[in-house]
C-alpha positions as CSV (number, residue, x, y, z in Angstrom):
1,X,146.2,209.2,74.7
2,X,143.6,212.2,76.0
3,X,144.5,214.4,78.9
4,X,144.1,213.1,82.3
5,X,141.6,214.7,84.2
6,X,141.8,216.6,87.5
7,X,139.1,216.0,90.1
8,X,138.6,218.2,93.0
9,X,136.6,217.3,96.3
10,X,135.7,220.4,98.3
11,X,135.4,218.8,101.5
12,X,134.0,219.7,105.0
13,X,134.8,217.4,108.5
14,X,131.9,216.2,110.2
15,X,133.1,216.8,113.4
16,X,136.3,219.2,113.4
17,X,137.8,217.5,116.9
18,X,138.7,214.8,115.1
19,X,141.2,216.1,112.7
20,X,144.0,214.3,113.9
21,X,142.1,210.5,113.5
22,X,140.5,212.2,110.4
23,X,144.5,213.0,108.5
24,X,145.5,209.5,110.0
25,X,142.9,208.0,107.9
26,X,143.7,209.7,105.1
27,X,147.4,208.7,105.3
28,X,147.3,205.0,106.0
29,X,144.0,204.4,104.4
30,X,142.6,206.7,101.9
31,X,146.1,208.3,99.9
32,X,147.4,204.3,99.9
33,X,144.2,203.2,98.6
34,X,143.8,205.6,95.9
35,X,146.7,205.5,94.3
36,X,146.6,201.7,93.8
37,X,144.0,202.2,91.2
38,X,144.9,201.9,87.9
39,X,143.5,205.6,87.0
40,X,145.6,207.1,89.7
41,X,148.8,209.1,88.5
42,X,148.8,211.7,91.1
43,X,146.2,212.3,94.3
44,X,146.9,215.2,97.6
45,X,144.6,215.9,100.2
46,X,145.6,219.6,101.2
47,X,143.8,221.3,104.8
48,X,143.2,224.3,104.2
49,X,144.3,227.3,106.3
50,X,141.9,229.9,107.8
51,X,144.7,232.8,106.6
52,X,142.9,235.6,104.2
53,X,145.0,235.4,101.1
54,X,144.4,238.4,99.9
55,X,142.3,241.3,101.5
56,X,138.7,241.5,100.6
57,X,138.8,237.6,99.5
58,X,136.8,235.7,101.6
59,X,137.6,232.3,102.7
60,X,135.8,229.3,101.3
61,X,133.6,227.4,103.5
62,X,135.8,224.3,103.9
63,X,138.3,222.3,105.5
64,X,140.0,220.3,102.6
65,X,140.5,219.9,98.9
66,X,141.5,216.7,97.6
67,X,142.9,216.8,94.3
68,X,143.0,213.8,91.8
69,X,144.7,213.0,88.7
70,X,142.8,210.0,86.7
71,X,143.5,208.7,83.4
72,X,139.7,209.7,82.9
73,X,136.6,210.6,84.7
74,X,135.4,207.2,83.0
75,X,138.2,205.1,84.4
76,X,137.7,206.7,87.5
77,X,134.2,205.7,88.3
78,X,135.2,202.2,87.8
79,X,138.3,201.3,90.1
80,X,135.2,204.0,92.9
81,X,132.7,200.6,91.3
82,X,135.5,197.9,91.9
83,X,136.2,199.6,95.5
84,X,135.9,197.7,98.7
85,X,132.6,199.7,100.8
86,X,135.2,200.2,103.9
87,X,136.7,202.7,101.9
88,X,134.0,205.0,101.4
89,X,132.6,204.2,105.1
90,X,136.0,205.7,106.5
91,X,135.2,208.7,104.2
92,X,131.9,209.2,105.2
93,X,132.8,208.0,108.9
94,X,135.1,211.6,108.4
95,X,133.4,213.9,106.3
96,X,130.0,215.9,106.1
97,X,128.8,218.0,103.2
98,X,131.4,218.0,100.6
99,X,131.4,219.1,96.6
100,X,133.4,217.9,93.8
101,X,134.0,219.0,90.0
102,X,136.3,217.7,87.1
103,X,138.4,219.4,85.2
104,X,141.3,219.6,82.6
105,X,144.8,221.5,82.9
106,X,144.6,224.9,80.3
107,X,148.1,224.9,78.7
């Protein structure tokens, strides 16, 4: 078996008043959803604070990292294929400019 991989989404709100209905989402909706796929062995959505970590170290320019653990980026992008639109709206209904990136755990 290969090593799952980690996804992270970098993610910005759209509008930053709606927070609240925003982490609501994510808990009955988005974190449920998710981890019913059959690629899903672990998935947080983590807000970020706006405390300087260490001094000199600027902040990054958004609100929230979601971090995924798939059996691979392959099996990944089908269960996001075999997804129901709605979920995705609710995302987009949330979130503006957002990144994301895949990696593997060094041991």
């Amino acid at each position: 078996m290969s090593e799952p991989q980690i996804l992270f989404f970098l993610t910005k709100l759209a509008d930053p008043s709606r927070r609240d209905e925003y982490e609501q989402w994510v808990r009955d909706v988005d974190i449920p959803s998710v981890m019913a796929w059959p690629c899903t062995t672990d998935y947080r959505v983590v807000r970020l604070s706006p405390e300087t970590v260490l001094e000199g170290v600027g902040l990054p320019g958004y609100d929230y990292i979601e971090i995924m653990e798939v059996s691979s980026l392959a099996d990944y992008q089908a269960d996001v294929a075999g997804s129901p639109p709605e979920l995705f709206e609710g995302f987009a209904s949330h979130i503006g400019p957002f990144e994301a990136a895949v990696g593997s755990v060094v041991r």
